[in-house]
matplotlib code that plots the C-alpha trace (Angstrom):
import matplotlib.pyplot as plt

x = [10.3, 8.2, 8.8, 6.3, 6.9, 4.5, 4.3, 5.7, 8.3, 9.7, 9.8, 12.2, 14.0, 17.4, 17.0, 19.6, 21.1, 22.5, 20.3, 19.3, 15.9, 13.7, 9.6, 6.7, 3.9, 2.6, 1.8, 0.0, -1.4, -0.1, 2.9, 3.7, 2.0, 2.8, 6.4, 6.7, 4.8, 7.2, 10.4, 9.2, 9.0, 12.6, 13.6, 16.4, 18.2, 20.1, 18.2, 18.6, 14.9, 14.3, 11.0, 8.7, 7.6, 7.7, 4.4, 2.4, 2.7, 2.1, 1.4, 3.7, 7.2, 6.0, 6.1, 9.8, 10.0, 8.6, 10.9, 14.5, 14.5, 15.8, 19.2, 18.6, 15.9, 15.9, 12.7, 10.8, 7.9, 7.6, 5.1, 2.7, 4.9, 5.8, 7.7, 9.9, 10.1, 11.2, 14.0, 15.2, 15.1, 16.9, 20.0, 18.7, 18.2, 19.6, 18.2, 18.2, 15.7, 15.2, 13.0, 10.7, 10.8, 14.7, 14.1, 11.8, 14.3, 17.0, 15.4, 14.7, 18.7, 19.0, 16.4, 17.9, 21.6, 22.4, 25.0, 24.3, 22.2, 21.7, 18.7, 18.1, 16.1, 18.3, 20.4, 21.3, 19.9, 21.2, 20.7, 23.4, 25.8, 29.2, 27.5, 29.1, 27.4, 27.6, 26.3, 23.8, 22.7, 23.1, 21.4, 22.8, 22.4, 23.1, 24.4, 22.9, 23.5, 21.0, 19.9, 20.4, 19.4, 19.7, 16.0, 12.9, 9.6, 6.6, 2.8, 0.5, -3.1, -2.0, 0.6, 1.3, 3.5, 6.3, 6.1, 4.9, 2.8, -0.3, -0.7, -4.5, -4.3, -1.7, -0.7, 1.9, 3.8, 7.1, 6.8, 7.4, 11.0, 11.5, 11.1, 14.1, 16.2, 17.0, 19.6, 16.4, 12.8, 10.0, 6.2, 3.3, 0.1, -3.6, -4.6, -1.8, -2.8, -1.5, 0.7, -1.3, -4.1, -2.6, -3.1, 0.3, -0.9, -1.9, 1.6, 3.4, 6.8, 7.7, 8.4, 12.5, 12.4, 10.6, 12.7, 10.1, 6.3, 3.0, -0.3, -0.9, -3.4, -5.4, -4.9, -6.1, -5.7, -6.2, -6.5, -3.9, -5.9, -9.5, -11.7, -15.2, -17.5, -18.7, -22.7, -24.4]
y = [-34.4, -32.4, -28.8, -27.0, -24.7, -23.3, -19.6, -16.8, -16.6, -19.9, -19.6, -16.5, -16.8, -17.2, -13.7, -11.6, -8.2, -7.5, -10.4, -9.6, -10.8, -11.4, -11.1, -11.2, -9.7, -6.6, -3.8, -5.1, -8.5, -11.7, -10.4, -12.4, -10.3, -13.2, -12.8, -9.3, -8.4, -11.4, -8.9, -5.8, -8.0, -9.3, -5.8, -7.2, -4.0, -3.2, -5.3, -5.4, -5.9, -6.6, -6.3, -5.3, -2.4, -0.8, -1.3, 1.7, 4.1, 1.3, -1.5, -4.3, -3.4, 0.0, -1.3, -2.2, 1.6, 3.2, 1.4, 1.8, -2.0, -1.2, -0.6, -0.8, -1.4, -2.9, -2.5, -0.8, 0.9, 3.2, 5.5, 4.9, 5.1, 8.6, 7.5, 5.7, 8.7, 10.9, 8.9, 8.7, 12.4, 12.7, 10.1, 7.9, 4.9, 3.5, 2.3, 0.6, 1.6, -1.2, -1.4, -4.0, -6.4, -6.2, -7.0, -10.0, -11.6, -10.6, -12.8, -15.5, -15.9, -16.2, -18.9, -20.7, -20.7, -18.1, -15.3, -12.3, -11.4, -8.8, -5.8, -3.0, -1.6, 1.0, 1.5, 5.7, 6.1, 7.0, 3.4, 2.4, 3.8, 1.6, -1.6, -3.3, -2.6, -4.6, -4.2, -6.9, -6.6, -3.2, -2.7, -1.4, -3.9, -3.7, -6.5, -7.1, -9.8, -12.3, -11.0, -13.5, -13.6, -15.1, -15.7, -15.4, -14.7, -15.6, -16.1, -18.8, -19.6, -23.3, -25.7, -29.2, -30.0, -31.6, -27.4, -27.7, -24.4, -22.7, -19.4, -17.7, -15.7, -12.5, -13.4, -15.4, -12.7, -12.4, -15.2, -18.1, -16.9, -15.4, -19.0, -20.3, -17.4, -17.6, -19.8, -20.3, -20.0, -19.5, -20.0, -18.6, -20.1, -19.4, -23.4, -25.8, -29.4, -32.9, -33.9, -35.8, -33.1, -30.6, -31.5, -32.3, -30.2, -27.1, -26.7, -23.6, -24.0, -27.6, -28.3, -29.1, -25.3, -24.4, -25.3, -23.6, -23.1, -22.9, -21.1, -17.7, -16.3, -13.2, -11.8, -8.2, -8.2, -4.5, -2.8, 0.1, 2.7, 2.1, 3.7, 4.1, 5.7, 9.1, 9.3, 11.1]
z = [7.6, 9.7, 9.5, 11.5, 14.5, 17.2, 16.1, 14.2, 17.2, 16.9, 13.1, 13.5, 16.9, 14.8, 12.7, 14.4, 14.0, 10.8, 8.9, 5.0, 5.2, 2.3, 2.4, 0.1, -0.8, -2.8, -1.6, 1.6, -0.7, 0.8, 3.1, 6.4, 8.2, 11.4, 10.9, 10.7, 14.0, 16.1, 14.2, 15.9, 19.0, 19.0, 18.4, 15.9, 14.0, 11.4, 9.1, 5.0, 4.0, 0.4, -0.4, -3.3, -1.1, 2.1, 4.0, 5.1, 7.7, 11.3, 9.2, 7.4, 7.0, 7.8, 11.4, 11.2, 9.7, 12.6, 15.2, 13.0, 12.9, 9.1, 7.9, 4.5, 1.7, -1.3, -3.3, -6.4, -5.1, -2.0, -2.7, 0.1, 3.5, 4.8, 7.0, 4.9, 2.4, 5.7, 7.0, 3.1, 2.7, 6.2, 5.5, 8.3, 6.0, 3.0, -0.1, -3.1, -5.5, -8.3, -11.3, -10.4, -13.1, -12.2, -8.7, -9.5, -12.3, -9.6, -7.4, -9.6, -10.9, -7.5, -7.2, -10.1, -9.0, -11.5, -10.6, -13.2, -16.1, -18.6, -18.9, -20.6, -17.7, -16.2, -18.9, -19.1, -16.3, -12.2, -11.8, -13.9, -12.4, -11.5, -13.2, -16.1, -19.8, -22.8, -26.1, -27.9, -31.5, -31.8, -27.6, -24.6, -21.9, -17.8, -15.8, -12.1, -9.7, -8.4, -5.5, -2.1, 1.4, 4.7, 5.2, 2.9, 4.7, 2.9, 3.5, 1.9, 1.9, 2.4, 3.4, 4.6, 7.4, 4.5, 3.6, 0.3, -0.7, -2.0, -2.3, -3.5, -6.6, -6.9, -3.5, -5.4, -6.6, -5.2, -2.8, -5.1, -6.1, -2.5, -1.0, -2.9, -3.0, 1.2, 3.1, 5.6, 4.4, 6.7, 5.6, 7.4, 6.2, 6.4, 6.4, 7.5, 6.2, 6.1, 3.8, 0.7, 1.2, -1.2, -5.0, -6.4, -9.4, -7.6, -5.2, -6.0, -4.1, -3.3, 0.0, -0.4, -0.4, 2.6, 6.6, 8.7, 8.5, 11.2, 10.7, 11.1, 13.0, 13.4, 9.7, 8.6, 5.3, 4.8, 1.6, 0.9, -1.2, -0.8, -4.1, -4.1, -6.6, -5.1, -5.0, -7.5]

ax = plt.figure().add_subplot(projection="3d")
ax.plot(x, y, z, "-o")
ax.set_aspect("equal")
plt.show()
């Protein structure tokens, strides 16, 4: 089946208010950065955007920040968006702040049709609160529910038009679980191929998983903290 739309427009024209919408990428490494630019162009609110991190300040989810597309997010790191850190402080948005190994196994039960699971990670901690805990050999352990969505945005370096995937180094990180935790998942990819062109070998996410994909175009790919050595 040929899955492939003309743009990041077509790929989301059915995300509508209210949608939980997952994407990848970490930190500003491999997020669909396609996808998240036709979102601020719909103008769809009250979205539930779960998500290693929030962007930066006018770039990535950041962008979704900055125009109060967000309702909600739900991710473990948010250190580098003031914006996002003012509209916490403020009430204006809610948030669910996860451990990130948490949020990625969350994910992945969800990815593997599994409901609920047990972690230490939390346990005594604000982030406990109203969650069951059991004890295991003597250890304190936190049960959290896989972690679902309506759509799952992710970005590859390659696909065919079947939508099997490739992604280039830690680009990978969130995305492969991403694409089969959502009802709908949409790929954005850097090289769109035939199918038979990918190595069966090298294909991260089969395509059964993926319903939407088309090549991006006009990536940044900007680096979040740039460090340099100071001259001597």
């Amino acid at each position: 089946m040929n899955k492939v739309v003309a743009n990041a427009e077509s790929a989301i024209e059915d995300i509508t208010d209210g949608s939980t919408i997952m994407l990848g990428g970490f930190g500003l490494c491999g997020i669909p950065e396609n996808c998240i630019n036709a979102l601020v162009s719909k103008n769809a609110k009250q979205l539930t955007c779960i998500s290693n991190n929030a962007g930066i300040d006018n770039f990535g989810l950041g962008m979704l920040l900055t125009t109060r597309q967000i309702k909600k997010m739900v991710s473990s790191y948010v250190g580098e968006n003031a914006e996002f850190e003012r509209q916490l402080l403020s009430g204006e948005l809610e948030v669910d702040l996860i451990p990130q190994g948490t949020l990625a196994t969350r994910i992945q039960m969800a990815a593997m049709g599994i409901p609920a699971f047990f972690t230490p990670a939390g346990y005594g901690t604000e982030i406990a609160s109203g969650k069951e805990v059991r004890e295991f050999d003597g250890k304190m352990y936190l049960m959290e529910r896989a972690l679902h969505a309506d759509f799952a945005i992710v970005k590859a370096w390659k696909g065919d038009s079947l939508g099997n995937l490739v992604f280039r180094k830690t680009t990978r990180n969130f995305s492969t679980s991403m694409a089969k935790a959502g009802n709908i998942t949409i790929a954005e990819v850097e090289n769109l191929v035939a199918p038979g062109e990918l190595d069966p070998d090298e294909i991260h996410v089969a395509g059964i998983y993926v319903h939407r994909i088309f090549k991006g175009v006009n990536y940044e790919k900007r680096i979040e903290r740039r460090t340099v050595q100071l001259n001597k």
